[in-house]
C-alpha positions as CSV (number, residue, x, y, z in Angstrom):
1,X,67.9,33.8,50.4
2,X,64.6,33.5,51.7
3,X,63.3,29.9,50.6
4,X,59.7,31.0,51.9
5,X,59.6,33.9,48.7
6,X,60.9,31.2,46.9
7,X,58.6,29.1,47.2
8,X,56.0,31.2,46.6
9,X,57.4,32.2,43.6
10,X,57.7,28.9,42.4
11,X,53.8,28.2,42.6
12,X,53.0,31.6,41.0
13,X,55.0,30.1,37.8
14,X,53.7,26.6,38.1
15,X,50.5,28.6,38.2
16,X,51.1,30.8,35.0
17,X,51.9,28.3,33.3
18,X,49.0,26.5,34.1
19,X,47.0,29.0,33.3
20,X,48.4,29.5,29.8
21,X,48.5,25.7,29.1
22,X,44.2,25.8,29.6
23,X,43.7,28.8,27.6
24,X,46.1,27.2,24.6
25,X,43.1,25.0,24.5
26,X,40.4,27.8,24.0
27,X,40.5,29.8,21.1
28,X,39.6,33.8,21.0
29,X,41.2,33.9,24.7
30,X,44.1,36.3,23.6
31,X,43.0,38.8,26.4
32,X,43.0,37.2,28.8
33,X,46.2,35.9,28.5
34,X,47.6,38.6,28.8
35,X,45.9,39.3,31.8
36,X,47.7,36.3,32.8
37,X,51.2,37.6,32.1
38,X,50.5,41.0,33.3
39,X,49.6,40.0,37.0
40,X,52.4,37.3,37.1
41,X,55.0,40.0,36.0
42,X,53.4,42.0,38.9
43,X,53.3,39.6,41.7
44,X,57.0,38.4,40.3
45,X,58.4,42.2,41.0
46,X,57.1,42.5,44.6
47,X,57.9,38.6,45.2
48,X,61.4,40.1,43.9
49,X,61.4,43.2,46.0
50,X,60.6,40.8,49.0
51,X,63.6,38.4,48.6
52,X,66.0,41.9,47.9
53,X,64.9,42.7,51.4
54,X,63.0,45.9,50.6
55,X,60.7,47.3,53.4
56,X,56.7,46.1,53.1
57,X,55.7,49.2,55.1
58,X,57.1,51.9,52.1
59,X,54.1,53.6,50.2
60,X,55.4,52.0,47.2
61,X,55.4,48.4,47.7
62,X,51.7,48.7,49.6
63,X,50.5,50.4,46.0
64,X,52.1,47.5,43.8
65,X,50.9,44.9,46.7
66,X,47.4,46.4,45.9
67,X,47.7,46.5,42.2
68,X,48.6,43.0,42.1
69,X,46.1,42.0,44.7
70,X,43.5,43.4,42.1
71,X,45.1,42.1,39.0
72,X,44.9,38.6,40.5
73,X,41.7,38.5,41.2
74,X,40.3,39.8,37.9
75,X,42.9,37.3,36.3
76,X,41.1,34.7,38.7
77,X,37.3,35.5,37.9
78,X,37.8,35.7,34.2
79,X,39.5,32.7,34.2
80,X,36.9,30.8,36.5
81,X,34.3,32.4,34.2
82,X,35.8,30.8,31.1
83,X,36.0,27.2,32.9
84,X,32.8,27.2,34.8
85,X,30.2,30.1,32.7
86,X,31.3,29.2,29.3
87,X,32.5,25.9,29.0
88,X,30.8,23.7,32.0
89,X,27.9,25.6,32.9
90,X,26.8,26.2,28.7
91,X,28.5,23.5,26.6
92,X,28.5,20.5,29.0
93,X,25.4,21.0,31.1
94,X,23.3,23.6,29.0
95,X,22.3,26.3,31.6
96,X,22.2,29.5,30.1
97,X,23.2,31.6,32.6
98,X,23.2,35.3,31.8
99,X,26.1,37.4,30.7
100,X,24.6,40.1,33.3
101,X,24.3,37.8,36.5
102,X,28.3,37.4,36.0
103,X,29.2,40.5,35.3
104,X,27.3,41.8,38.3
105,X,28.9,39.0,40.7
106,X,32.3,40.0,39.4
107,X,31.5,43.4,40.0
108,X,30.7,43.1,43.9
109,X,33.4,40.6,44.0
110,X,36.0,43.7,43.0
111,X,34.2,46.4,45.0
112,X,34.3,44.1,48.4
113,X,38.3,43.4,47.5
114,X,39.3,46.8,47.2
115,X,37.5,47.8,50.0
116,X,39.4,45.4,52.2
117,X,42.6,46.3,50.8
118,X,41.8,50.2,51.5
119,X,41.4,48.9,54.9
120,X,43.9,46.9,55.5
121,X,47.2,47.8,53.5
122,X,46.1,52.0,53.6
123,X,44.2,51.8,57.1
124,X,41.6,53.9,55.3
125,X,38.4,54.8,57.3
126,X,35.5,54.4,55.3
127,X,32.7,55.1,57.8
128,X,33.9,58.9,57.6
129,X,34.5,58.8,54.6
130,X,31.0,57.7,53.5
131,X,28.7,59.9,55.6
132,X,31.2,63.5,54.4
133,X,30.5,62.4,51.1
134,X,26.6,62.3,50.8
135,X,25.8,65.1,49.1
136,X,28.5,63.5,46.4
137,X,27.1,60.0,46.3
138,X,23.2,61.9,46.0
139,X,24.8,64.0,43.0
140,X,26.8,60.8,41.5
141,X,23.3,58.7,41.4
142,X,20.6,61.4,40.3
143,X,22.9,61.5,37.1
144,X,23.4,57.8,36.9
145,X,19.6,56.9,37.7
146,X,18.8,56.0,33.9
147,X,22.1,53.8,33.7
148,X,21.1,52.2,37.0
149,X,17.8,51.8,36.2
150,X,19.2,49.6,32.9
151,X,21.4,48.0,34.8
152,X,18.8,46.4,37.6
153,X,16.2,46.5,35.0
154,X,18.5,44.0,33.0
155,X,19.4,41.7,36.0
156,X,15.8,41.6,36.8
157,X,15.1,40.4,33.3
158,X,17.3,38.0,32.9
159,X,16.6,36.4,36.0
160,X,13.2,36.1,35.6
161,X,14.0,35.1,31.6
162,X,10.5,35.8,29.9
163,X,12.7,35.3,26.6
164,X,16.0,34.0,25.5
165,X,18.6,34.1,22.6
166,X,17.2,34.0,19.1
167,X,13.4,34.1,20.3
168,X,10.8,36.4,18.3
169,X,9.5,39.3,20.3
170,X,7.4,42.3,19.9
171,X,8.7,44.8,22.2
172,X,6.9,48.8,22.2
173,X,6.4,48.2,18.8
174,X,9.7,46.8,17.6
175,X,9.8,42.7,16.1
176,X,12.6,40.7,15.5
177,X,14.6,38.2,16.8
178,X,16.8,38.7,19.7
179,X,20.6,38.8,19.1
180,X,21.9,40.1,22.1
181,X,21.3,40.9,26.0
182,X,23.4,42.7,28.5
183,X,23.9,44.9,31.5
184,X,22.1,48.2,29.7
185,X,20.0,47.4,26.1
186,X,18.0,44.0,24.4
187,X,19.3,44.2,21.2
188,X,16.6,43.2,18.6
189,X,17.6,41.7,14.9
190,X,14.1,43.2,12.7
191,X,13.2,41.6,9.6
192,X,14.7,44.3,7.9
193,X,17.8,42.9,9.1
194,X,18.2,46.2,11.1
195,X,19.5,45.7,14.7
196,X,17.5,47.7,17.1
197,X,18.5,48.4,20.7
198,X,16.1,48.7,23.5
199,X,16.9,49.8,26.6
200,X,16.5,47.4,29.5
201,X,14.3,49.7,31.9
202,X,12.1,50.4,28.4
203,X,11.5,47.0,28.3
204,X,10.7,46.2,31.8
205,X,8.0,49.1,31.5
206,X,6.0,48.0,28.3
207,X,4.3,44.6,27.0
208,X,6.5,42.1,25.8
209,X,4.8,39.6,23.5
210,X,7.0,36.7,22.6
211,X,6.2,34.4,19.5
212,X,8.7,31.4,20.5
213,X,7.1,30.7,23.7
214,X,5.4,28.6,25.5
215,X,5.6,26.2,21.9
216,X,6.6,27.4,18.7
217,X,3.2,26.8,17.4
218,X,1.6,30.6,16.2
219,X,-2.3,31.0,15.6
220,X,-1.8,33.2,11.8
221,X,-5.2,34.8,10.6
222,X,-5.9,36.0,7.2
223,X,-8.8,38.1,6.5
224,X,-10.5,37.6,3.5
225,X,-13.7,38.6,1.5
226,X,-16.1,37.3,-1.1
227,X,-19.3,38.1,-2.4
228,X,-22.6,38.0,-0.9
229,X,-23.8,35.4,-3.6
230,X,-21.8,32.6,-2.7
231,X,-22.4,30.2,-0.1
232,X,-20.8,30.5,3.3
233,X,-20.5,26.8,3.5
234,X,-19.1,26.1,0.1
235,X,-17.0,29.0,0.3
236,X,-15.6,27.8,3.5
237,X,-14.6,24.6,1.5
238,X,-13.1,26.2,-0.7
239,X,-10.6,27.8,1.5
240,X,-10.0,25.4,3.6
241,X,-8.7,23.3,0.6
242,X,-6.6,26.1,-0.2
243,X,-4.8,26.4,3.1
244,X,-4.8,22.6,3.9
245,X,-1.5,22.0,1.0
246,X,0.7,24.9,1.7
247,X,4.0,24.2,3.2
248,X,4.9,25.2,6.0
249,X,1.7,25.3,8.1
250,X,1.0,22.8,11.0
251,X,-1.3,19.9,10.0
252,X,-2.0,19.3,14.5
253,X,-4.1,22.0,15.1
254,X,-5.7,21.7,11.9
255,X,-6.2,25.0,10.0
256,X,-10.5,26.6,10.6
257,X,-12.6,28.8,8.7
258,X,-14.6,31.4,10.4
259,X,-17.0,34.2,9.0
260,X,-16.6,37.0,11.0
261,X,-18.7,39.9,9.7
262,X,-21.1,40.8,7.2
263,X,-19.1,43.6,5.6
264,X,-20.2,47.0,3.2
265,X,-19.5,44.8,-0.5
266,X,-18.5,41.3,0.6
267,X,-19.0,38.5,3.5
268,X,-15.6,38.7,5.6
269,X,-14.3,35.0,6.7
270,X,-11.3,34.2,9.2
271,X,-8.7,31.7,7.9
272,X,-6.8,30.3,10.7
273,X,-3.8,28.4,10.7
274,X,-1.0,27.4,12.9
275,X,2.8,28.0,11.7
276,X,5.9,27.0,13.8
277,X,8.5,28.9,12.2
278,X,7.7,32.7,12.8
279,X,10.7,33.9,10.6
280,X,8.5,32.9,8.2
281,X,5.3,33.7,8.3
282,X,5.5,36.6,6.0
283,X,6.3,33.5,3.0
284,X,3.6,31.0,4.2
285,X,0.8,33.9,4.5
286,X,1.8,34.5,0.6
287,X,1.7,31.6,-0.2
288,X,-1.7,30.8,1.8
289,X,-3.0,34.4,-0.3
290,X,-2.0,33.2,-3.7
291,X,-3.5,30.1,-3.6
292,X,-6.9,31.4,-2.1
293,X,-7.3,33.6,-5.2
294,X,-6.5,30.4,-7.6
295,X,-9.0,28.3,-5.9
296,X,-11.6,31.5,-5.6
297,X,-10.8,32.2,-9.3
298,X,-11.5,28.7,-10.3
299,X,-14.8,28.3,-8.5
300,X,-16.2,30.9,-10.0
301,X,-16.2,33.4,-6.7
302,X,-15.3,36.8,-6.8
303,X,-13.1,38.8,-4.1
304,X,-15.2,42.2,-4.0
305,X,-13.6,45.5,-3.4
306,X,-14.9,48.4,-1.2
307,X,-17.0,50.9,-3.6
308,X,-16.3,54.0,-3.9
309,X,-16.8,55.9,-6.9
310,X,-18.5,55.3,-10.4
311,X,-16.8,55.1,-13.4
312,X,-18.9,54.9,-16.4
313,X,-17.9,53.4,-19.7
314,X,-19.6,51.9,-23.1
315,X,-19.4,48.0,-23.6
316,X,-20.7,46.7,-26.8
317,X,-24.0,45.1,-27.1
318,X,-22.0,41.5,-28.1
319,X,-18.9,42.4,-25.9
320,X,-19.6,39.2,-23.7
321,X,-20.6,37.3,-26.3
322,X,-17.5,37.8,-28.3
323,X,-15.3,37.2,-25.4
324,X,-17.0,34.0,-24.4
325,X,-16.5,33.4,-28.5
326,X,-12.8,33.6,-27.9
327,X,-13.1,31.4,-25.1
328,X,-14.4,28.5,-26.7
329,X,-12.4,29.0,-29.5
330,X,-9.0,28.5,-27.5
331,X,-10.8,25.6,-25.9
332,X,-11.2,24.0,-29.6
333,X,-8.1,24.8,-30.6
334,X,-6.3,22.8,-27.6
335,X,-8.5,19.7,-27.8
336,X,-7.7,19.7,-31.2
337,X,-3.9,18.8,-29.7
338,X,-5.2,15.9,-27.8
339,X,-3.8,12.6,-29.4
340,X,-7.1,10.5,-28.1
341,X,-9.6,13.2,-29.9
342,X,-7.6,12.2,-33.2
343,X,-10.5,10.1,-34.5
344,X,-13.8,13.0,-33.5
345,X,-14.8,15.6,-36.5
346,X,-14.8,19.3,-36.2
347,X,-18.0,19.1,-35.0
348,X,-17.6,16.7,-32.0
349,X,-14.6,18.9,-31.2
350,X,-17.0,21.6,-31.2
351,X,-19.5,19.4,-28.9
352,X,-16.9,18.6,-26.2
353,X,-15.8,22.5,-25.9
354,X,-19.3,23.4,-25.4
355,X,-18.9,21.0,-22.4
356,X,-15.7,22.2,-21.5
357,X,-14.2,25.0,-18.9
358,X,-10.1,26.3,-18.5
359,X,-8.9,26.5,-14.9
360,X,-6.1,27.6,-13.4
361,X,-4.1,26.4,-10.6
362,X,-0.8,27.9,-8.9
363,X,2.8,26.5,-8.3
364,X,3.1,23.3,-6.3
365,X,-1.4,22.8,-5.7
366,X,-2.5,19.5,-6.3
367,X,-4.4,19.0,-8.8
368,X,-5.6,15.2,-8.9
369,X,-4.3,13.4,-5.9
370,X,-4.2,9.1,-6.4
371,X,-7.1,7.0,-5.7
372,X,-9.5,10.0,-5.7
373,X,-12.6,9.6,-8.2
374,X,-12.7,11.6,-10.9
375,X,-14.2,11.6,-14.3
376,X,-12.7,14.6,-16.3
377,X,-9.5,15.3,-18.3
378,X,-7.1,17.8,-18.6
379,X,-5.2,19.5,-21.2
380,X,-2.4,21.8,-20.6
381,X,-2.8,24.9,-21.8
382,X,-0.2,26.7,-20.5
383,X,2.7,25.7,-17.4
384,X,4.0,22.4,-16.6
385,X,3.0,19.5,-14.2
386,X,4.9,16.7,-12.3
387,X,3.0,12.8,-12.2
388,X,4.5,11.1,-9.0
389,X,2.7,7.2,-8.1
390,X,3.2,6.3,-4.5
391,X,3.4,2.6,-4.0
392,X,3.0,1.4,-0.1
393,X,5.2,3.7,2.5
394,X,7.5,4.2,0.2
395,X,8.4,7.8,-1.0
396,X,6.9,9.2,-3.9
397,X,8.1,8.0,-7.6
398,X,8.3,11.0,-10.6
399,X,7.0,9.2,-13.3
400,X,7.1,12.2,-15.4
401,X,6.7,16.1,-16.6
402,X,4.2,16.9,-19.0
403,X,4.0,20.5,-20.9
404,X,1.4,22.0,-23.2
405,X,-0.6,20.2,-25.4
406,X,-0.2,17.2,-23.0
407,X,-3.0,15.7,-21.3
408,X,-3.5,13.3,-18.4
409,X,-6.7,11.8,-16.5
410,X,-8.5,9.9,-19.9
411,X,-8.9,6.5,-18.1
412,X,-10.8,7.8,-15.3
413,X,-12.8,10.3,-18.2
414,X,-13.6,7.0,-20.3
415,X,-14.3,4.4,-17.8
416,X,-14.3,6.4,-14.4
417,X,-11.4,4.5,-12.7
418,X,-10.2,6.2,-9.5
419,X,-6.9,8.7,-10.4
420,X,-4.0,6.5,-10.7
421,X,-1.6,8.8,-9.8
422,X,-0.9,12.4,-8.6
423,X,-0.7,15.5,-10.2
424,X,1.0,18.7,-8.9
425,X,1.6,22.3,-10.5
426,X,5.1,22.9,-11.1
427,X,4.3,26.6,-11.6
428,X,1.3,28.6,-12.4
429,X,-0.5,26.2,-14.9
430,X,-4.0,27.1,-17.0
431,X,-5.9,23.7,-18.3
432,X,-8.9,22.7,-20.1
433,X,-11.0,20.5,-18.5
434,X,-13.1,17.9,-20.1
435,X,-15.9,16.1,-17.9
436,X,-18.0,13.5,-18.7
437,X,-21.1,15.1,-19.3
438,X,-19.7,16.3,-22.2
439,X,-18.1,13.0,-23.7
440,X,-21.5,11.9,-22.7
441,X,-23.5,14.2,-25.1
442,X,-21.2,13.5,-28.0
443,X,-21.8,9.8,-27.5
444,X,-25.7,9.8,-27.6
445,X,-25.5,11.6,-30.7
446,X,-22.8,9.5,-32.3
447,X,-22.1,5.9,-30.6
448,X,-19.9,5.3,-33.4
449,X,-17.4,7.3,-31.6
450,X,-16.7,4.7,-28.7
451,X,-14.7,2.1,-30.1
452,X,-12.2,4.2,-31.9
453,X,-12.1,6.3,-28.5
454,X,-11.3,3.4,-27.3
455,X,-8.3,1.8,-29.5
456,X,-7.0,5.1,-28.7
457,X,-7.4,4.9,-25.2
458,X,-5.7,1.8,-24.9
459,X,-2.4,2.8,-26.5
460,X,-2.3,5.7,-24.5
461,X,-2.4,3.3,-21.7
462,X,0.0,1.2,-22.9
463,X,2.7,3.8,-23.2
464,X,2.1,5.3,-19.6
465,X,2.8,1.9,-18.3
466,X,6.1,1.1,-20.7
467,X,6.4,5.0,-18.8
468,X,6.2,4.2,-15.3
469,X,8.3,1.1,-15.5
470,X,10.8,2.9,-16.8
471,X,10.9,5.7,-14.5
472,X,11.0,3.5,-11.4
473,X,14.1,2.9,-10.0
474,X,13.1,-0.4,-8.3
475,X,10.9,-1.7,-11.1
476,X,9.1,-4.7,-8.7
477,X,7.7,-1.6,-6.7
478,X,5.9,-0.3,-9.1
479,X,3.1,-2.6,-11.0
480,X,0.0,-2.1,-12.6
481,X,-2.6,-2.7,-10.1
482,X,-5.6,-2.6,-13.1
483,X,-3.3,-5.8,-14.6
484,X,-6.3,-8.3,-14.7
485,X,-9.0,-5.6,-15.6
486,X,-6.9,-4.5,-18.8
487,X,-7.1,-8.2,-20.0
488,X,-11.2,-7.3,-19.9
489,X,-12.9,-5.5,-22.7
490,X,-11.9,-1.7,-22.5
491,X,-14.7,-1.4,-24.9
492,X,-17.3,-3.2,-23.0
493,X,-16.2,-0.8,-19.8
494,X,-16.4,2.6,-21.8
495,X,-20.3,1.4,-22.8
496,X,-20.6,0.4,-18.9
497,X,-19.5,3.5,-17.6
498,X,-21.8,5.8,-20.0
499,X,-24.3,3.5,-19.8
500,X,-24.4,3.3,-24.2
């Protein structure tokens, strides 16, 4: 026996096994274990032709040499390719290397190998073989020039790597996120959910805007337009406060109003605002939409639209008068509701309405924050609200959830204290509001009116307290910073306030 081919096939076992033993470690690797099998079983039969004493020099044992030769070193490159490409280079030291850039390695890797084995086990001449074969290798590459042009288009790309895995892009015309990049196409997931393939040489051709990079910060504009009879300036406040509490926009750099052109029916403005999660834009430039309207709607500013035909119709005479009649109406009627407007007549009821205006406000706006000023009060007309105190650092307390027919904001309408907590629309909510002009008027024609306003203000203050206490999970947190005014005169402070 020949202990030299025995040794040899020793190691290739120790080295199959091996081999195996790593990959039982790694999970999806089924493949290429078999590739593992496959070229031990090969190099075992010539190892076992060897010791039987069969010739090296017959055609047949050259081909298997050959074939195993090859097998082994495909074996060996996948399997370094799983170690180093996969698990070292991506897991344990996070360098994405491309897919491409190893494929292309393991490709010249092959094509050197099998040129040296035609070489050396077949004593093939490729010098000759090369230049009688021109016109061949001229044919072969004018009909693989788009596939080439992929191919080194993709290398280049991925070398250079302008973008990478799960970026935003915008490429001739296409914009998704990226789910996939190899040797030929960039493979581009579209908010459609659609995947879109792109081919490499396409891409290295055309401008390639990507979203996620350098930051993940993305300037968003919203065009907008309201009427020539409304103040740039206050207009401009207006929308900033409507983009300033939507979620999901970027507080650092801080949202800007422009107006940028003086259009056919309306003064066009600019809203800018930085986002840093472009999957979503579509949802935050809703949101940032709806709530312009609200705030628009409830300052009395109209969004106009391009003219372009007339439509006549006949109104009534009184039509404005009778819808402004059913207006004030369904502003009596809800005051009516309010607990502290138990002790005023018909006719102060009447009194406040003509002082009194209905707003609306959209899902999750604030409508009074805590420690603002304020002197107004609002009744629910429609919707729901959430009251949440924030004590120190602490996170925000729900003190409660008030419906329609349920008011809030009375101390700071009867004695102008700053808001003592905040208010937030749960979902679209309409509400009267009640300033203090209006109380105001109703007490200069009946000072009467203050003291039982006043009884009645102090038991509704009395029960939002027992309210907050009892919502507050950590009960010391949460105190009654107005503790040593309430022991004052509530009267003497509702006759301060309106001067009476």
């Amino acid at each position: 026996m020949n202990w030299t081919h025995f040794g040899e096939a020793v190691f290739l076992g120790l080295a199959v096994g091996l081999m195996l033993w790593v990959l039982k470690k790694h999970d999806g690797q089924s493949r290429l274990k078999l590739w593992v099998i496959a070229t031990g079983t090969s190099l075992g039969i010539y190892l076992a032709l060897k010791m039987l004493g069969v010739p090296s020099e017959g055609m047949g044992v050259r081909i298997l040499l050959a074939f195993s030769i090859m097998m082994a070193a495909n074996t060996l490159l996948q399997f370094l390719t799983l170690l180093l490409w996969e698990h070292l280079a991506r897991k344990q030291m996070e360098l994405p290397i491309p897919r491409l850039v190893i494929d292309v390695l393991t490709f010249i890797v092959m094509a050197t190998l099998a040129v040296v084995l035609l070489n050396t086990l077949f004593s093939v001449k490729l010098t000759a073989f090369l230049v009688t074969s021109t016109v061949l290798s001229a044919v072969i590459g004018l009909s693989l020039q788009d596939i080439l042009g992929n191919v080194f288009a993709g290398l280049s790309l991925q070398l250079e790597r302008p973008y990478e895995m799960e970026d935003w892009v915008e490429v001739d015309g296409i914009q998704g996120a990226i789910e996939e990049m190899n040797w030929r196409v960039l493979t581009i997931r579209t908010r459609d959910n659609d995947l879109m393939t792109v081919p490499n040489a396409t891409v290295s051709k055309t401008v390639v805007t990507n979203y996620s990079k350098p930051t993940k910060l993305h300037l968003t504009h919203i065009k907008v337009g309201v009427g020539y009879a409304h103040p740039p300036e206050r207009v401009k406040k207006v929308l900033m406060g409507a983009v300033s509490d939507t979620s999901g926009i970027s507080t650092k750099p801080s949202p800007a109003i422009f107006l940028s052109d003086f259009g056919n029916s309306s003064i066009e403005y600019d809203v800018r605002f930085w986002i840093t999660d472009f999957s979503r834009k579509p949802h935050i430039a809703d949101a940032v939409r709806s709530r312009i309207w609200y705030c628009l709607q409830r300052a009395g500013m109209s969004i106009p639209f391009p003219i372009r035909d007339v439509y006549l119709h006949t109104v009534a005479p009184d039509h404005e008068d009778k819808l402004r009649a059913e207006l004030h109406a369904d502003i009596i009627n809800e005051l009516q509701k309010v607990e502290i407007f138990k002790p005023l007549t018909e006719s102060d009821i009447t009194t406040l309405a003509d002082h009194s205006s209905i707003l609306r406000y959209t899902r999750g706006e604030t409508m009074v924050r805590q420690n603002d000023s304020g002197d107004s009060l609002y009744v629910i007309r429609s919707g729901s609200v959430e009251i949440t105190l924030k004590t120190g650092k602490s996170e925000p307390v729900v003190l409660a959830s008030l419906g329609p027919g349920k008011c809030f904001g009375e101390m700071s309408l009867l004695t102008g204290e700053p808001r003592s907590a905040t208010v937030t629309a749960l979902e679209e909510t309409q509400v009267v509001v009640v300033d203090k002009d209006g109380l105001k008027a109703l007490f200069e024609s009946n000072p009467d009116l203050v003291e039982p306003l006043s009884t009645m203000l102090e038991k509704r203050r009395e029960e939002q307290a027992a309210s907050r206490v009892k919502a507050s999970r950590h009960r010391s947190k949460i105190q009654d910073k107005s503790s040593d005014k309430h022991k004052e005169d509530l009267l003497a402070r509702v006759k301060s306030f309106f001067k009476l």
